[in-house]
N, C-alpha and C positions, 0 to 999 in steps of 0.2 A: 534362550533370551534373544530377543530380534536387536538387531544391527540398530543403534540411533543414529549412527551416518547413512544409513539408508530409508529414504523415504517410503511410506507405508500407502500400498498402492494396490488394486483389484481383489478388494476385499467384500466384493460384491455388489450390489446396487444401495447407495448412500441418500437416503431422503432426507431434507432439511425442511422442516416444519413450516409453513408458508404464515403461522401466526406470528412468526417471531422475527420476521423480516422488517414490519414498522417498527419494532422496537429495540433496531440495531444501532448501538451510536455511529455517526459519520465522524470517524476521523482522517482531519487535514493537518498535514505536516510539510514543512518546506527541508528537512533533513532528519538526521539521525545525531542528536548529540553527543552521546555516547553510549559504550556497549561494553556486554562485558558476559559473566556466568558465573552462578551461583549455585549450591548443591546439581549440579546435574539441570538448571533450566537457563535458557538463552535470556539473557536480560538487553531490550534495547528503550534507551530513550528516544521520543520522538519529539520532534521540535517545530515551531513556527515563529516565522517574525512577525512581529504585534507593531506596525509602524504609530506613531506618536506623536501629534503637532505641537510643535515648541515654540511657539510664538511664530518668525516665520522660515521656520527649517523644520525639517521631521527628523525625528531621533527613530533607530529600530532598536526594539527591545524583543530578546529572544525568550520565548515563553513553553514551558513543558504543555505538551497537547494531548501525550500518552507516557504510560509506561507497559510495554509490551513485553510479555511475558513466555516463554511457551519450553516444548520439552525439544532437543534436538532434530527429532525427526518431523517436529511439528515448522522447525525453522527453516529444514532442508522444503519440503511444503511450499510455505512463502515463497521461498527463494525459485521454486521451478514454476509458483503462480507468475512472482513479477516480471520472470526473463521470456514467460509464454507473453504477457502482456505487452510487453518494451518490442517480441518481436512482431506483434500485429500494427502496434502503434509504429514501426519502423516499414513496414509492410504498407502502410495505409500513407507513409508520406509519401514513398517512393511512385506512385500510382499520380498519373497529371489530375487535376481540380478539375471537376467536372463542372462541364459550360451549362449554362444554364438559357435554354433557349428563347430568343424572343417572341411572343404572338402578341399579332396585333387582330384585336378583333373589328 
């Protein structure tokens, strides 16, 4: 039986079906409300702020956006996408903002 703390990796070349890319929902979350595990799968809440005009203030009201499901090694996965991600997006600040040249024609 394979390790679920071990993520499942060079299993060969992985094709993702290019029909089923416009019919992937996009979810947006501003955090993880809570988490937790259930028979053996990672259970997390995802959450957003829904802001709300109250006359003339705004009230934030926090709104479930997902419920995210998976098997441990499917979590460990996530976990080594978002940290690959956080380090390009960390990678990409550190680099000076490229000047954008003038012409005058």
């Amino acid at each position: 039986m394979a390790d679920p703390e071990t993520p499942v990796t060079n299993q060969g070349p992985v094709t993702i079906s290019s029909s089923s890319a416009e019919r992937a929902p996009i979810v947006y979350f501003d955090g993880a409300s809570c988490f937790g595990h259930h028979n053996g799968a990672i259970q997390i809440e995802l959450a957003a702020n829904l802001l709300m005009p109250v006359g003339a203030a705004v009230r934030v009201d926090v709104i479930q956006t997902a419920h995210l499901r998976c098997s441990p090694a499917a979590a460990l996965a996530l976990r080594e996408a978002i940290d690959k991600a956080l380090a390009m997006y960390r990678q990409g600040q550190q680099q000076p903002p490229e000047t954008i040249p003038t012409v005058k024609n």
